[in-house]
C-alpha positions, 0 to 999 in steps of 0.5 A: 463491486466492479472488477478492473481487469488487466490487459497489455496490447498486443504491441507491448505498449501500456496504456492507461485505463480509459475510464475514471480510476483506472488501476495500477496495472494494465487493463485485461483479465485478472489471469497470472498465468497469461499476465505473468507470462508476458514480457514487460514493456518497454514504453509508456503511452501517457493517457489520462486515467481518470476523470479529466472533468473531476480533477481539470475542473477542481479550483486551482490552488497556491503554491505548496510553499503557502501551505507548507508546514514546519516544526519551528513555524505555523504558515497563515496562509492555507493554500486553499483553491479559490478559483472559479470552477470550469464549464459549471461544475461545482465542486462541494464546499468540504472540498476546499475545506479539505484541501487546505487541511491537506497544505496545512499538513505539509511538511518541508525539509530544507526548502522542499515538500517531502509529505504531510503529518499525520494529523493536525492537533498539536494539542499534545506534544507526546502524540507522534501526529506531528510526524510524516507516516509512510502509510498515512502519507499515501492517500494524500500522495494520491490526491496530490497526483491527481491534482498535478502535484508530483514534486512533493511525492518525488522528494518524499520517495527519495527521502524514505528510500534514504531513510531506509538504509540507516542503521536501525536499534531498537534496544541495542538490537540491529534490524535488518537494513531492509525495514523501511521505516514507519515515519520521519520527523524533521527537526529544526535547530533555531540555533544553527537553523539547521533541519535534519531527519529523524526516522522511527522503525517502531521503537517510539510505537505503541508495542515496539513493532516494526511496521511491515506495510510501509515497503510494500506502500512504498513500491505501491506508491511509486508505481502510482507515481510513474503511472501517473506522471509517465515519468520512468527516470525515478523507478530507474534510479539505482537507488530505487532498483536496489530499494524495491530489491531490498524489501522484497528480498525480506519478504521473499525469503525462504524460511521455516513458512509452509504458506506464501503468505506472510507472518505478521505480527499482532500490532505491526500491519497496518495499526500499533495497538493489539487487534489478534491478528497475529499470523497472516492478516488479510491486508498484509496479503493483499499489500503484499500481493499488490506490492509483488505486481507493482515491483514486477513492473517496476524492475528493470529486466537486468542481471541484477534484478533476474533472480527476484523477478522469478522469485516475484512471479513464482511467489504470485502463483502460489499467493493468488491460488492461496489467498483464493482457496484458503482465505475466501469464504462463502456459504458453500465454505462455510458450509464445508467448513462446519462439517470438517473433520479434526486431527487430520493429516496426510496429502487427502486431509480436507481440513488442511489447517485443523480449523475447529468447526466449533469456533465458527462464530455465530455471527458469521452465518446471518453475516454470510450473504447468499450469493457472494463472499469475502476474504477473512481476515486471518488464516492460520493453524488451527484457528480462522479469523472471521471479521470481514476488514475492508482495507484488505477486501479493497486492496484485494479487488483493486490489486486483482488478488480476487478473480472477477467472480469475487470482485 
């Protein structure tokens, strides 16, 4: 896959990556020691990053109030785009299709868009599809900036910024106010006609977890939100500012942990059913290492926000060196590791993690391509999960946790 690298220009202005699908951070190389290093802008230069003909040229669409969905109501109108394309592009027809799936999905709150539901299928009330998940809503946040539609993303940060300073019981146990919460549901009293929000911190889950991803999705999505729209009057709120705080503060904080990788629960990164991925799962990493570079764009060089910028940078030294000599796998590791020696200790151990060479899973050798590699999905004492995940090898190019080499 190709590699999209990081640079600031020398006058200190971000620019947006001139190629289609440009990346939430600034082009150049993937170094964090000269990345880091850097002091932040202080300007933002708005140029398109991506592709003027690919989004230009898509139909125009209805107004977001067509398509809006709400609890008490249905909307007839799917908001689907009907104008004719521009200078002969053609857009495939499962494109229309798919954006009037996306205005159906709309939810509203006292007026305004704040996200999409989970899914369309009201077939069973018991399902939670009906809700607006943190994680789920991102995607569509991505099509919508793209497509110039920036109010629905704005409210949606507000409202889950919000959410998360709610007093959270599960079980008469208080979490932290940090958690962000896995999704929200907009209730509406016919009676009053009143509507109020209902967040879910993982006690209606299957497996009562709380989600760890939806912070770091949120600061991810912010990010895409100022780059996109070159509006920085959001990030800068201090409500935001404390937000992103607060959920690094959570995640930052010092423990009985000898990795920088964070401990995860099975069932709470990115799915509420039991995967074995209990410990430090590859797409948490690569979210969290994703979520570090966007907050530490994000903050604002103040006093308040002085200690979690140095804890931000010195927590990406020790995670990118971390995800990229423990968790890579290539057929030189592999290697290494199927000759590794057990009960080792002592600074000159090899086999730092006590991997059995015996669990190597047959699979993985034919799996194991010759030139090449990827991140495994699980690093932990004793134990070494295999299984290639997409998701995580993904964010892991796109967030430069994989050197160029890798990518």
């Amino acid at each position: 896959m190709s590699h999209a690298p990081l640079a600031v220009p020398q006058n200190g202005t971000m620019k947006h990556h001139q190629e289609p699908g440009g990346s939430l951070f600034e082009n150049g190389d993937c170094d964090l020691s000269r990345s880091l290093g850097r002091s932040r802008p202080t300007s933002i230069e708005r140029n398109r990053s991506f592709d003027d003909r690919s989004f230009n040229e898509l139909p125009s669409s209805d107004h977001l109030d067509n398509g809006v969905f709400s609890p008490g109501r249905r909307s007839s109108s799917m908001g689907t785009p009907t104008s004719a394309p521009a200078r002969g592009f053609e857009p495939h027809p499962l494109m229309s299709e798919a954006w009037g799936a996306l205005r159906r999905s709309i939810v509203s709150f006292r007026g305004q868009p704040v996200g999409t539901i989970a899914a369309l299928d009201h077939s069973t009330e018991e399902l939670n599809y009906d809700q607006v998940f943190v994680r789920d809503f991102v995607p569509s946040a991505l099509a919508l900036l793209m497509n110039g539609e920036q109010e629905i993303v704005r409210n949606f940060l507000l409202k889950t910024l919000r959410l998360q300073s709610w007093e959270k019981k599960i079980d008469q146990f208080k979490l932290g106010e940090r958690v962000m919460p896995a999704s929200f549901k907009v209730l509406h009293d016919p009676v009053r006609n009143f509507e109020t929000l209902i967040a879910d911190f993982g006690e209606s889950a299957i497996g009562r977890v709380a989600p760890v991803d939806s912070g770091f999705w949120w600061i991810i999505l912010l990010r895409a939100y100022t780059k996109s729209t070159g509006d920085t009057s959001l990030a800068e709120l201090p409500e935001c500012q404390r937000g992103i705080r607060l959920i690094l503060t959570l995640c930052l904080s010092e423990g009985f942990d000898t990795f920088p990788t964070l401990l995860c629960a099975d069932g709470c990164s990115m799915i509420d059913r039991r995967m074995g991925i209990y410990g430090y799962p590859i797409e948490i990493q690569a979210l969290f290492f994703m979520a570090l570079r966007c907050a530490l764009l994000l903050l604002k060089q103040d006093e308040e926000s002085r200690e979690c910028i140095d804890q931000i940078i010195k927590r990406l030294h020790a995670l990118s060196y971390h995800m990229r000599n423990y968790f890579w796998l290539d057929i030189k590791q592999l290697n290494d590791i199927y000759r590794y020696k057990t009960e080792e200790y002592s600074h000159t151990a090899v086999n730092k993690f006590n991997v059995m060479p015996d669990s190597l899973p047959d699979w993985v050798f034919d799996f194991m391509p010759s030139r090449g590699g990827y991140f495994i999905g699980n690093v932990s004492p004793a134990r070494m999960d295999f299984r290639w995940f997409c998701l995580g090898n993904c964010v892991a190019i796109l967030s430069c946790l994989a050197t160029p080499e890798q990518s």
